[in-house]
Structures are given as C-alpha cells and as structure tokens.
C-alpha positions as CSV (number, residue, x, y, z in Angstrom):
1,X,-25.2,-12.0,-3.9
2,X,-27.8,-14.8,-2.7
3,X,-26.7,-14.3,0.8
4,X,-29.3,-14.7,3.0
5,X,-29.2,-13.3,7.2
6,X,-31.2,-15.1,9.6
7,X,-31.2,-13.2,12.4
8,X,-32.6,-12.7,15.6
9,X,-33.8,-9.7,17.9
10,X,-31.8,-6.9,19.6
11,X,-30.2,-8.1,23.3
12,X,-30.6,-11.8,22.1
13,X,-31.8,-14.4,24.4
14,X,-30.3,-18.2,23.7
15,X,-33.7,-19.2,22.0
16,X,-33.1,-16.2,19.3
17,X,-29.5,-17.4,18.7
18,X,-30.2,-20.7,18.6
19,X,-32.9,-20.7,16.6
20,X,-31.2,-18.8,14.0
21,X,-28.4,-21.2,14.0
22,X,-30.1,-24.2,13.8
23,X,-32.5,-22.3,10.7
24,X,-29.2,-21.7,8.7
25,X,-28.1,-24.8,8.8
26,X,-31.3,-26.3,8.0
27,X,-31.8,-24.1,5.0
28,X,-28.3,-24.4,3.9
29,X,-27.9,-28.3,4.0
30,X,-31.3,-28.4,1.8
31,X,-28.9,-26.1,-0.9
32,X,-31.6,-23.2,-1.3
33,X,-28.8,-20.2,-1.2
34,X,-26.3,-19.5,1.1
35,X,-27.8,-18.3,5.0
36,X,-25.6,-17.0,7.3
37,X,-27.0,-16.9,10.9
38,X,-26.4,-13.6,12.3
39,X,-26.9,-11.9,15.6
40,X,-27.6,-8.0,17.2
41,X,-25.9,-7.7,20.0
42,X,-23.2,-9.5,22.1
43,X,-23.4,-13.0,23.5
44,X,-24.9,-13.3,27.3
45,X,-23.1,-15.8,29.6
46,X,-26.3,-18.3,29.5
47,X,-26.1,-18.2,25.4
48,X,-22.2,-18.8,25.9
49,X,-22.3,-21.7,28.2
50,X,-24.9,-23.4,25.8
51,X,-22.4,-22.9,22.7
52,X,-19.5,-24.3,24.4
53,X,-21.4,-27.0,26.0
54,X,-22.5,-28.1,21.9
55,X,-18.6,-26.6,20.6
56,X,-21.0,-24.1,18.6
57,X,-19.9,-21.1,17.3
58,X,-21.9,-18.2,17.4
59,X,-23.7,-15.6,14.7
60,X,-22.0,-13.4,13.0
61,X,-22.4,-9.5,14.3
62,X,-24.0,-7.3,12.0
63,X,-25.3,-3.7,13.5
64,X,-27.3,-3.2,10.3
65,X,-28.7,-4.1,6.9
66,X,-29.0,-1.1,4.6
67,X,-27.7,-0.8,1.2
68,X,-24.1,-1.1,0.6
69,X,-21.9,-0.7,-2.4
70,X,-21.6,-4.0,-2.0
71,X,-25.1,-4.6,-2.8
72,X,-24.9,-2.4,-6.6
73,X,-24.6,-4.3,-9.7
74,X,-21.5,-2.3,-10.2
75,X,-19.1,-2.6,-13.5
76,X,-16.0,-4.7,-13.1
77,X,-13.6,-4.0,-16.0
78,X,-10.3,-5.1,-16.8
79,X,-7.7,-3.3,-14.5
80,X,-5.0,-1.8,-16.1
81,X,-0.9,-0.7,-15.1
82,X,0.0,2.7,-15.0
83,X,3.0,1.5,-17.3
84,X,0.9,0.3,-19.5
85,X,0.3,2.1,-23.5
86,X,-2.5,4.3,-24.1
87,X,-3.1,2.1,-26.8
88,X,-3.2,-0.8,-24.7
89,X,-5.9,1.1,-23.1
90,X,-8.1,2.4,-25.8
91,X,-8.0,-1.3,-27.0
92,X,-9.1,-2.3,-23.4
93,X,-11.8,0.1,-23.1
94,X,-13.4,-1.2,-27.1
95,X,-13.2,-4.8,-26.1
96,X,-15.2,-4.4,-23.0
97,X,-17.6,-1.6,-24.3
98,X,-16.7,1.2,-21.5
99,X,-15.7,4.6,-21.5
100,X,-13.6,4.3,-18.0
101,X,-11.0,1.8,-16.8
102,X,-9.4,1.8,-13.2
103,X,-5.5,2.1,-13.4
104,X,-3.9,-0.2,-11.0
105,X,-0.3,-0.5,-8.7
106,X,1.5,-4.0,-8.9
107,X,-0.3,-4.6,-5.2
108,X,-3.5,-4.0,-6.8
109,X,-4.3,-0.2,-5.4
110,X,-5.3,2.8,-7.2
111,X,-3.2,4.9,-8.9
112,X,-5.9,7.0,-11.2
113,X,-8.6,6.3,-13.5
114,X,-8.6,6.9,-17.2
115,X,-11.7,7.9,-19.3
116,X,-11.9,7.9,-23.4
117,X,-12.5,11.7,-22.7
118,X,-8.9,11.4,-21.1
119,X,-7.4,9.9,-24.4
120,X,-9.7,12.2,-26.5
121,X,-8.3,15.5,-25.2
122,X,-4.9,14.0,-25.3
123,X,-5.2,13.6,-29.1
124,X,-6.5,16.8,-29.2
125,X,-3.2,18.2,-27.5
126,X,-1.3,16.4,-29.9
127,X,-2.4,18.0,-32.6
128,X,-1.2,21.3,-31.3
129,X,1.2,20.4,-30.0
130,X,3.1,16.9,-31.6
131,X,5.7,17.1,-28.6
132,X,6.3,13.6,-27.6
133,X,7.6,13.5,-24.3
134,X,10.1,10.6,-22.6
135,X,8.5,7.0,-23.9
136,X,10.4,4.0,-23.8
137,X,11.6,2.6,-26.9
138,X,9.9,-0.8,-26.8
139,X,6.4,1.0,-25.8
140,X,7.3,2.3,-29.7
141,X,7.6,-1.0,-30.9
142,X,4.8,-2.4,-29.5
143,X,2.2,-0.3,-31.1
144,X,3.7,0.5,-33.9
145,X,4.3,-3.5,-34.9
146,X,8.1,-2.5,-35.7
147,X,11.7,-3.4,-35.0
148,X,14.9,-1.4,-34.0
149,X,17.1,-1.3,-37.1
150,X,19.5,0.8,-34.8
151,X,19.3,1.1,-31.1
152,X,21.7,4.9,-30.8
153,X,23.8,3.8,-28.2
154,X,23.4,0.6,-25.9
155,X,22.1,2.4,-22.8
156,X,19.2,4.0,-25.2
157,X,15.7,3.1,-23.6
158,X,13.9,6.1,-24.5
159,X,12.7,8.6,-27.5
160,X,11.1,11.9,-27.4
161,X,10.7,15.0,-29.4
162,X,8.8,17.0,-31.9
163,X,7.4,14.6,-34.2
164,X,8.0,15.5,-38.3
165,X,6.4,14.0,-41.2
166,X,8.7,14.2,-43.9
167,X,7.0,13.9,-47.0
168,X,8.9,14.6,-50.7
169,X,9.9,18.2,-51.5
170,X,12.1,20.9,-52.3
171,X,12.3,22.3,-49.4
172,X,13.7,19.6,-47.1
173,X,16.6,21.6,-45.7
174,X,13.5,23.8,-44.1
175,X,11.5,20.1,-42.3
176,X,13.6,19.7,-39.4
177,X,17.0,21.4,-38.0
178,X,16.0,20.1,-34.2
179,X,17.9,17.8,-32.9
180,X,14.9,17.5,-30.3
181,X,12.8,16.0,-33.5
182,X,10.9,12.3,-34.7
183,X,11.4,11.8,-38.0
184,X,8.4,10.1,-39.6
185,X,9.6,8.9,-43.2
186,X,8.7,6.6,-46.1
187,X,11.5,5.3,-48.9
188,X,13.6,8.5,-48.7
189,X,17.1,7.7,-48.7
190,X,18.2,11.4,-48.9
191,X,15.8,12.5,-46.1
192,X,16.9,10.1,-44.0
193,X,20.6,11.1,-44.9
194,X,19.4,14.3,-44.2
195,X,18.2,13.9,-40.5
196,X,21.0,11.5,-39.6
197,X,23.3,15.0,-40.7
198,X,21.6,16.6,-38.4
199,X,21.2,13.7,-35.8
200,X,17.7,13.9,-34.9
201,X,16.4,11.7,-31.4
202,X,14.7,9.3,-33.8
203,X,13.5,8.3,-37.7
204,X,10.8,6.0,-38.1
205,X,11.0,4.5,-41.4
206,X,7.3,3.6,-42.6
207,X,6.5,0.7,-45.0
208,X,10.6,0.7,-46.5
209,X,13.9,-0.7,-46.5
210,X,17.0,0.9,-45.0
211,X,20.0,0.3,-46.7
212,X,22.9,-0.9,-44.1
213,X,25.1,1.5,-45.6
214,X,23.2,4.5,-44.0
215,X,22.6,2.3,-40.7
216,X,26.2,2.4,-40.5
217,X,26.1,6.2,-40.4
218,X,23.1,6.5,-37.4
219,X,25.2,7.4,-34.7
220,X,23.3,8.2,-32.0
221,X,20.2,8.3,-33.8
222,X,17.6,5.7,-33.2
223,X,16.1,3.8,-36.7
224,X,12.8,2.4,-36.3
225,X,11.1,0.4,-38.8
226,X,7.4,-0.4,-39.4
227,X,5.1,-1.8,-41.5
228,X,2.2,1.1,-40.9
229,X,1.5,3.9,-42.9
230,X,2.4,7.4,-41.4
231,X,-1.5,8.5,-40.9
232,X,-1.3,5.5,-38.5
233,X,1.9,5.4,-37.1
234,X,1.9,9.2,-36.1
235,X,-1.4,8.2,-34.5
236,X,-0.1,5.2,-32.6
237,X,3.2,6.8,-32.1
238,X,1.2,9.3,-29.7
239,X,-0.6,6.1,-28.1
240,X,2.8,4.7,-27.5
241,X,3.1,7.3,-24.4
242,X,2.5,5.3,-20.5
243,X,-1.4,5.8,-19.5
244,X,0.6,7.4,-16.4
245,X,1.6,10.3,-18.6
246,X,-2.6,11.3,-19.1
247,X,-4.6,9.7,-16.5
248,X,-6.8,11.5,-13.6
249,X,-5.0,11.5,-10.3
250,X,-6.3,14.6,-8.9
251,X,-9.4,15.0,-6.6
252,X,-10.1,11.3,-7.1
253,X,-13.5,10.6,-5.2
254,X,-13.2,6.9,-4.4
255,X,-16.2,4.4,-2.6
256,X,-15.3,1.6,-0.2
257,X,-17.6,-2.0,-0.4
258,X,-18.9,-0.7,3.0
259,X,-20.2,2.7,2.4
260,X,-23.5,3.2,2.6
261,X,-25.7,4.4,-0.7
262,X,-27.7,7.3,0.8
263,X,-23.7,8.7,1.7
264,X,-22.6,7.5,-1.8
265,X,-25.2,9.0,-3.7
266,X,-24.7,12.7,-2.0
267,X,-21.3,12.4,-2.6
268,X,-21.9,11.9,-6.5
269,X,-24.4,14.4,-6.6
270,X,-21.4,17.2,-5.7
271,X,-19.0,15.5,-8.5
272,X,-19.3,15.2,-12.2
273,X,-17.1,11.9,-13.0
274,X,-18.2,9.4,-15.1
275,X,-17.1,6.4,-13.1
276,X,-16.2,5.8,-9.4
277,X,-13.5,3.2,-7.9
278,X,-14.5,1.0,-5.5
279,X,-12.0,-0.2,-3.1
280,X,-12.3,-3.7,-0.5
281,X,-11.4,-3.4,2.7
282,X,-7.4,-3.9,1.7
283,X,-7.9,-0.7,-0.3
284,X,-7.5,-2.6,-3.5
285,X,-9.4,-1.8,-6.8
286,X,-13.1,-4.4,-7.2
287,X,-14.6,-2.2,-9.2
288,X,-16.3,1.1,-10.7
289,X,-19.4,2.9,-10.1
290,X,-21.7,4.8,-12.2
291,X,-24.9,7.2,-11.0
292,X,-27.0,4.3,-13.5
293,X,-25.7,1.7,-10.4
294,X,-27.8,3.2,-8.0
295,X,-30.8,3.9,-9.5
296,X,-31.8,-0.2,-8.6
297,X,-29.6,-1.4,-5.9
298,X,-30.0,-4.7,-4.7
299,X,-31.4,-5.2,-1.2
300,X,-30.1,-7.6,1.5
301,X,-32.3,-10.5,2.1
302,X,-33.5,-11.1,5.6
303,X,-35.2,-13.8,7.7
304,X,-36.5,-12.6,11.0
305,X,-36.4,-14.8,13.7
306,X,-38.0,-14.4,17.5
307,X,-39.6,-11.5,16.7
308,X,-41.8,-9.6,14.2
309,X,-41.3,-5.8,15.7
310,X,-39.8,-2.8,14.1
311,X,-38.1,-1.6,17.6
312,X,-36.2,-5.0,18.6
313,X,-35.4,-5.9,15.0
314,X,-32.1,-4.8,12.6
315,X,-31.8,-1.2,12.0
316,X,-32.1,-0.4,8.0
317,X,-34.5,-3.0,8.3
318,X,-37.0,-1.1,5.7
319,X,-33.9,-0.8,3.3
320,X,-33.7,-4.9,2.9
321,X,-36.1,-7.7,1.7
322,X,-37.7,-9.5,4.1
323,X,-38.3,-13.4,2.9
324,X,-39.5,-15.2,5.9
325,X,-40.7,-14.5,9.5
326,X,-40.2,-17.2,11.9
327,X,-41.9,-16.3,15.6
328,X,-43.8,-17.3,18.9
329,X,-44.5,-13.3,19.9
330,X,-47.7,-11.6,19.2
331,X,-48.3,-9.7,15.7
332,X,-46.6,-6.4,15.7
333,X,-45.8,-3.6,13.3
334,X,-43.1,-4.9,10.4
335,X,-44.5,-4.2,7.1
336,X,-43.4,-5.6,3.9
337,X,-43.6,-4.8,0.0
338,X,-44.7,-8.3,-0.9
339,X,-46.0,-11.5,0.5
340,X,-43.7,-13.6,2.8
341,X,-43.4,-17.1,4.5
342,X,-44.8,-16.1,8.0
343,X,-44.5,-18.6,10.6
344,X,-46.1,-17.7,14.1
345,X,-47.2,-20.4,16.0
346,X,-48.0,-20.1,19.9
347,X,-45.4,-22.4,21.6
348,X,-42.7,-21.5,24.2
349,X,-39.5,-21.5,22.5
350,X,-38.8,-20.2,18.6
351,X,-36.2,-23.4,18.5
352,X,-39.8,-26.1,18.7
353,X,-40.9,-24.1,15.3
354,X,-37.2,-24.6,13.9
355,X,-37.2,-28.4,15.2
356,X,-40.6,-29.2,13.5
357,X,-39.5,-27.8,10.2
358,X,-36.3,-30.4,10.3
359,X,-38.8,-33.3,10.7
360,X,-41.3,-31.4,7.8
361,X,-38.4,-31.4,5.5
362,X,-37.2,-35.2,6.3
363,X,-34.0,-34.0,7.9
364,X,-32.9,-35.6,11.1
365,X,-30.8,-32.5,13.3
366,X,-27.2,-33.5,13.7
367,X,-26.2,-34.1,17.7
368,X,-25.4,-30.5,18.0
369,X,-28.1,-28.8,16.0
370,X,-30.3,-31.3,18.5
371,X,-28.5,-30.1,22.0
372,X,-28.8,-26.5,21.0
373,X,-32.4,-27.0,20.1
374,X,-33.4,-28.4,23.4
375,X,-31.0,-25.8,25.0
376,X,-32.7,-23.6,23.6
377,X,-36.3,-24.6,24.6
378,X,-35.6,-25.3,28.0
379,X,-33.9,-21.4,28.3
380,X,-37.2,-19.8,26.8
381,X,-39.4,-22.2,28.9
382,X,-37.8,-21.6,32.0
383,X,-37.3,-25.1,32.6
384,X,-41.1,-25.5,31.2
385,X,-42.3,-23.4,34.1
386,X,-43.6,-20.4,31.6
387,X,-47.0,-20.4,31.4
388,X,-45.6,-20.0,27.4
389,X,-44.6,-23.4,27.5
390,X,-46.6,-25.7,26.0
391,X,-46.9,-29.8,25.8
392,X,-45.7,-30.0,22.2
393,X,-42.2,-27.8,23.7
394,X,-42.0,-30.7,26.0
395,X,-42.5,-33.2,23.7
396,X,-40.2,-31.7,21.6
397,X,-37.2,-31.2,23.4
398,X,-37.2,-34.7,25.3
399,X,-37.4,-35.4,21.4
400,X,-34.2,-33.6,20.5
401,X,-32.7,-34.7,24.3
402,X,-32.3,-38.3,23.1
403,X,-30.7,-37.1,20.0
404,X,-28.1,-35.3,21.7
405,X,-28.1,-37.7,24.5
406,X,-28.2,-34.7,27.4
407,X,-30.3,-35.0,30.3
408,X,-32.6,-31.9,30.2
409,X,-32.5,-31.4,33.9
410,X,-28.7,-30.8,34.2
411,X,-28.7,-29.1,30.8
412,X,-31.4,-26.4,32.6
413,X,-29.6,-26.5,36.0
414,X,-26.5,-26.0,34.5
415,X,-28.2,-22.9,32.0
416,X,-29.6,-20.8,34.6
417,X,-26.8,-20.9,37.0
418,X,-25.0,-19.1,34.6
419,X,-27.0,-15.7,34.3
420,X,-26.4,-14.2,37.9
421,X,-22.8,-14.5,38.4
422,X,-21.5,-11.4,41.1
423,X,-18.4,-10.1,38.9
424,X,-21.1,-8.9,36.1
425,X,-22.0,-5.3,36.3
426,X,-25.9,-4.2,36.6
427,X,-25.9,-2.4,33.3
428,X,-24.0,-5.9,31.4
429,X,-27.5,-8.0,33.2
430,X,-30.3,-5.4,32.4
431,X,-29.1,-5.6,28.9
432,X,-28.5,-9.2,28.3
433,X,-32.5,-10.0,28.0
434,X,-34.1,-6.2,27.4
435,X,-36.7,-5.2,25.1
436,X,-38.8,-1.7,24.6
437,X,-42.4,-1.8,24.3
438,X,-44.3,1.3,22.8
439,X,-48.2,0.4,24.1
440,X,-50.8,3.2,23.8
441,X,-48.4,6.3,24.0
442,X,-46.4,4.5,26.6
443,X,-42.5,4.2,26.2
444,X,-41.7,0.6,28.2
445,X,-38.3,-1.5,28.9
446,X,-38.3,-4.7,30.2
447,X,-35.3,-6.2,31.5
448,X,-35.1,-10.3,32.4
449,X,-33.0,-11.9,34.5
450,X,-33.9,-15.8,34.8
451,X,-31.9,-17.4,37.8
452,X,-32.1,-20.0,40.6
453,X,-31.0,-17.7,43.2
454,X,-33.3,-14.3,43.6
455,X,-32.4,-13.6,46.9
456,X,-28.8,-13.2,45.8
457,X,-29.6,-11.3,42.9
458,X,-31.9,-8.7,45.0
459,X,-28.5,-8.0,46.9
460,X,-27.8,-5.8,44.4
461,X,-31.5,-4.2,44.5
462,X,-30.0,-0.4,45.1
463,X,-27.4,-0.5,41.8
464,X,-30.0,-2.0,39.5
465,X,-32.6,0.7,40.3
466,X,-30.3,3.3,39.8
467,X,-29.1,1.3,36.7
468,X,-33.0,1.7,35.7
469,X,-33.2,5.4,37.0
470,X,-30.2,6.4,34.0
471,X,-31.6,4.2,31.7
472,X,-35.4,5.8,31.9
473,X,-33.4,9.1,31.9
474,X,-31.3,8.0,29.0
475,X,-34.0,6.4,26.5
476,X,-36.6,8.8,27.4
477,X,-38.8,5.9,28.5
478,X,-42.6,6.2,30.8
479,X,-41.4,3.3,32.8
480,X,-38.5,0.7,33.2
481,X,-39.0,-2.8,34.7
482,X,-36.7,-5.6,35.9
483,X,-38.3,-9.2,36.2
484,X,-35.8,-11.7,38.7
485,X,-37.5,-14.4,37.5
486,X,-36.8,-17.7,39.9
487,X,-36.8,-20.8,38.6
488,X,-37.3,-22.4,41.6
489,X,-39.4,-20.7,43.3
490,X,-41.8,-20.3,40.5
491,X,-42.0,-17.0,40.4
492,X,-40.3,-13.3,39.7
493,X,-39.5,-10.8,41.9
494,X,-40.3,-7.7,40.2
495,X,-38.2,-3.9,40.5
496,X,-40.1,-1.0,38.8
497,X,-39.4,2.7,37.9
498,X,-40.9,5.6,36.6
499,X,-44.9,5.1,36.2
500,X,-45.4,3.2,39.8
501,X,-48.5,3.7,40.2
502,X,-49.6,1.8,37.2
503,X,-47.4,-1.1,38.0
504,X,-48.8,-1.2,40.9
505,X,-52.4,-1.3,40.0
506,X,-51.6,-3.2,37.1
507,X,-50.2,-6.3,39.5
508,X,-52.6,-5.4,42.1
509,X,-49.5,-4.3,44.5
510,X,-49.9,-2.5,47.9
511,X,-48.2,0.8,48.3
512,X,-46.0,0.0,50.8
513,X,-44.1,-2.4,48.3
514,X,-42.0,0.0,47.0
515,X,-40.3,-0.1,44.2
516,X,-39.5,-4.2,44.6
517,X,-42.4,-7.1,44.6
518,X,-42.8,-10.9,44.5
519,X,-45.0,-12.1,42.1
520,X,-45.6,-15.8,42.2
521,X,-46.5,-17.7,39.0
522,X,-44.9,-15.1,36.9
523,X,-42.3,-16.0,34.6
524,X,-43.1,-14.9,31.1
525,X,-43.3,-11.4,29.7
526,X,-44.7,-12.1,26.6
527,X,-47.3,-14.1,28.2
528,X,-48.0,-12.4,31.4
529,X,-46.0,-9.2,32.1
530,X,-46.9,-7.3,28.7
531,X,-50.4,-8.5,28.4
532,X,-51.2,-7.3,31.7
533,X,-49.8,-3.8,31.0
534,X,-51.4,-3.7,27.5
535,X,-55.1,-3.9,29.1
536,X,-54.4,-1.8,31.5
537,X,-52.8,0.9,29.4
538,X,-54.9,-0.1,26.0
C-alpha cells in the first residue's frame, strides 16, 4: 500500500499531464515507493498529439481519492472448502487466532462464512440432539485418526444416525434397537455382537481389537476403528460433519475492494456480524472485515501537481494524505494535517520545476521524458509568448530540446494546430482547458482555447456563447469567459457572459463590443486574466 498518485488538476492541460508523468518516473527510477501518474479528466487533442509524438502513454483515470476498503488493514485468513470438516475448521480458526473464516467455491467465490459461535451452537445441538446427519465415511476417518475394518457394502460412502455410547451393563438389550443408530464402543465383543444383530448404520470400535470372526458377520454394517477414546471420538465424530452442513449463507452482507468507507460503515452499523467478506472485482474472496478495521483506515497518498486549489483538484481530496505540492499558480486554499514538500516557483510551465529536479537529483531525462518536458513548456508558454514565461523556461526547454533532438518551433507549430480542429463540438473545446474561480463572492469559469487561427475559431462565436449561456445556467456561475488565445497574433480574443459590465470595465472595453473583444498582449490567465478580475472584484 505505498502507492503513491501524482496527479494533476481537473480539465488537464498538457503541462499538468506531463508534468505528472515525467514526476513519476523521476520518483520511481530513484526507488522511493511506487507513483503512478494519474489524471482528472480525459485527454485533449493537443495532450494527445504530444503523447504520440514521444509514443507516451497517458495517466491513469481516477475520479476520486477517498477511502476504500482497499485502503483498511483488513484480516486475511486462510480460506476454507465448503467440503471441508468442521474440524478442519476449528483447527483453522486456533492456528490463526480468529473467530471467523470465509468459506470458499473451487473458483474462489463465496459460499458462506463460518464463526466459532457457528461451531459452538452446533455442539450445543448435538447435545440435544446426537443425530448425525449424511457424512462421508472418510470425513470419519479423517478426524477420528481410524481405519475401516469393514466398508458395509462396496458402494458405501456415507454414515449417519443417532449416535449411542455403549458402555458395560445389564441392560444392553435396552441401548439401541434403531437401525438408524452409531454405535460408539470399547472391547465389547457381545455389544458389538449385539448391534451387528440388529444391524446398526455404523460401530466405531474405540481403543480395541475386532476379532475377524465378527467382521465376517458385519453385513451391511460399517466397522470403524480408532485409537481415541469415546469422550473424544463422540466429539470429533460430530466435527466430522462438511462445514456446509452449519455455516451462514443467509443475509450475507458482503464489501467489494471499491466500496467506499463512509457506505461501508453505515452498512455495518444496521448488521451485527462479526466479520465481513471482501470480494475483488472478479467477485472472489481477499479478505474479511471487522468494525476494529475502520476505526484507522489508511489514506491514499497524493502529490498535487499544477495546482494548489480545492475546486480544480481530486474530489475526496480531504480524505487522503497530501505529501508534496508541486506548482507555478498563486497560493490558494488546500489545507493539510502536517507539513509537506511545497514547491511553488514562478515560471511558465510546471514541467521547468520537474526538469530542474532531474538535474538536482543527478538524473539525466530519458529522450522521451525530455520531448514531453519541452512539449510541455512550450504548450503552457504559448510558444514563450505568455507573459508567464520566463528566461529560465527558455533555457530550459532548448535544454531538454537537444536531448530529445526536436526542434521546438515545429514541435509548437505542430501543438497548437491541434486544438481548433472543426469536427469538435463547443462543449468538448470549452472543457478541454476550464477552470472555476470563486474571488470575493464571485462564481467564475474560464475556458482556453490556444490556437494559430482565431478568426476560424470565432466562426463558431454564436454556439460557444450559447455553450457558455447553459453552462452559467448549469454551474450556477456570476460569469463565464472564453479566452481564443492566438498565438500569432499575440493576443486573445475574448467572449464573455453573465457579469458584462465588469468584464468590460475590468479590460477597459467599450459598450458597443459586445459580448466578443480583442485583447492584444493577452495570453495568460493566471498571469493576466485572473489578476485583473481579482483587483477589480477584491
């Protein structure tokens, strides 16, 4: 359970993929745990190209990190066949020092669970009532350390009946007249005379010898002998029975590896067992759960990366332990219980922080760790046009170019010709780079669309500001905002709904704008657009 996730924001850009990839594989070739880069949302086009171009795969999907089953300390004992003896199973549940054990299928799925409170009423039935029902003959043997000194027939694979202690005494015509009976006796010739008369279902002969003369004489009478005492071998004989015969298979609650503990625990609040199963995805047995287990559960581990806000980060978030924060965004509102790593340095791209910690730890970034690196700075730096960029990004990434011998020109050219291709729907591009804002009381999306071509984009200007219209509607937002950012042109062409009049004044627009507007020299919204809304708002 020293899985670590490194991942990224909601709606990932390239530079929060990639820089969670390249931070896995840093941390995981130094051999501190095992990291798993992981990722909230799908895969934009621009992200895509960039994978492919490097033959990268990318993060695993995970929609949230709360406590699992998964993540409980839970008991594993020994499984156990339904076919199996109780014995077997009361021997099962002293070696391992539990009071429950999970009884198996062949396949491995669940076919009931048996407690010691399952064996101990059992025993308590049998003193009532000594009826043994239908056990096969070598389940006998096997607990009872004997041998068949005559079988009753070859096609005999079973005993059952009332079981009899036949102890010395006059009245030994009144022990048994049932043919339906088990004949416990010691060295008793005449008693054992006396049941094969009557032809009992079976004698087990304790701590004697049978003379072959009365063998002879069985007929259809099974003759069992044993080296036990009867105190022990009525006992045992009782423990001979299948564990299928007494164990719970009725209003079973069972717990998947995926369930969630705040769903597990109300669900053992309404029952009174004193262990759970736990089934995998395959529906076969892992192991049991008791109310102890979730008293401390385990949190997952998490690294954040590209971002350090509540909204735009994992949901379940305050359920898991947060061990490092790697960013390039302003200080927001995660809390944590403890100290952690925090990284926040003010550079363009999250992937020049991950590059500079692969020279601080000595290690040189293979030729694909290094293309998706500078891929990934040249995305967040809009081809170093943000005013976010800075000259160690450059530096960097012409750095990590010659590594991965790619020209940095063609890898940008070829990046942002990717995000404005006509057969994608408005709602697929306002959610490939969006992120919520909440500044002074006001609900904000932004939406970012970086591209070579605004003017083809704005085509589309009437679906993406009734795209914006539902979405406002939707998310119960103040105001939602669309940035066309141009990389050519060197700045974004700006579409706004709900609050004009503070986009306006806050970007000093005229009034007969509308709702579209050119801003030249804009093409950051961490730098420029959000700033510029927080002062006016703040």
């Amino acid at each position: 359970m020293d899985t670590v996730y490194i991942t990224g924001h909601k709606n990932p850009d390239s530079d929060s993929i990639i820089s969670a990839t390249a931070y896995a594989a840093l941390k995981n070739a130094l051999g501190e745990r095992q990291y798993i880069a992981a990722r909230l949302g799908s895969v934009s086009d621009e992200t895509q190209l960039i994978l492919d171009r490097f033959n990268a795969e990318p993060p695993v999907l995970i929609t949230n990190v709360r406590n699992q089953v998964r993540d409980l300390d839970f008991d594993t004992p020994p499984m156990i066949s339904p076919a199996a003896t109780i014995s077997r199973a009361a021997e099962a549940m002293q070696e391992a020092h539990i009071a429950v054990l999970p009884v198996v299928n062949e396949d491995g799925t669940l076919f009931g669970m048996l407690s010691a409170g399952d064996v101990a009423n059992y025993d308590m039935e049998c003193v009532h009532d000594p009826m043994i029902q239908p056990v096969p003959i070598y389940n006998v043997i096997s607990v009872l350390e004997g041998k068949i000194l005559h079988r009753g027939g070859e096609v005999r694979d079973v005993i059952s009946g009332e079981i009899n202690i036949a102890l010395p005494t006059s009245r030994e015509h009144l022990l048994f007249s049932d043919k339906r009976s088990i004949v416990i006796c010691g060295d008793q010739p005449k008693m054992l005379r006396r049941a094969l008369e009557i032809g009992v279902d079976c004698v087990i002969v304790c701590q004697a010898e049978v003379a072959p003369d009365i063998l002879e004489d069985a007929g259809e009478t099974c003759i069992i002998a044993t080296p036990l005492d009867a105190y022990h071998t009525v006992h045992l004989l009782c423990h001979s029975q299948p564990i299928s015969h007494i164990c719970n298979r009725k209003e079973m609650v069972v717990f998947h590896l995926d369930d969630y503990i705040a769903d597990v625990e109300n669900a053992v609040l309404e029952s009174r067992f004193r262990a759970y199963p736990i089934l995998d995805e395959n529906e076969h047995v892992v192991g049991t759960l008791s109310r102890f287990h979730l008293l401390r559960p385990r949190r997952k581990r998490v690294i954040l990366m590209d971002h350090n806000e509540r909204a735009q980060s994992v949901p379940g978030l305050e359920e898991a332990k947060i061990l490092e924060i790697i960013d390039h965004h302003r200080l927001a509102d995660i809390e944590t219980t403890g100290p952690v790593y925090m990284r926040n340095e003010p550079v363009g791209s999250t992937c020049t922080i991950v590059a500079g910690m692969y020279q601080e730890k000595g290690m040189m970034p293979t030729e694909k760790i290094a293309g998706l690196l500078a891929a990934g700075i040249v995305s967040d730096t809009v081809m170093f046009k943000s005013p976010t960029c800075t000259q160690r990004d450059r530096d960097v990434a012409n750095r990590l170019a010659r590594i991965a011998d790619v020209s940095l020109d063609e890898l940008g050219r070829a990046i942002f010709s990717a995000t404005s291709s006509d057969d994608k729907t408005v709602e697929t591009m306002l959610g490939t780079d969006y992120k919520e804002f909440h500044i002074a009381g006001h609900s904000l999306a932004v939406s970012q669309i970086t591209c070579m071509d605004s003017e083809r984009v704005l085509k589309r200007k009437d679906e993406f500001l009734e795209a914006m219209r539902a979405n406002l509607k939707k998310r119960q937002l103040d105001t939602v905002v669309l940035m066309i950012t141009d990389v050519l042109l060197e700045g974004t062409q700006l579409l706004f709904i709900g609050d004009d009049e503070s986009i306006r004044h806050a970007f000093n627009l005229k009034e007969d704008v509308g709702n579209c507007a050119f801003l030249p020299k804009i093409m950051s919204r961490k730098k420029q657009v959000i700033p510029t809304l927080s002062a006016m708002w703040g």
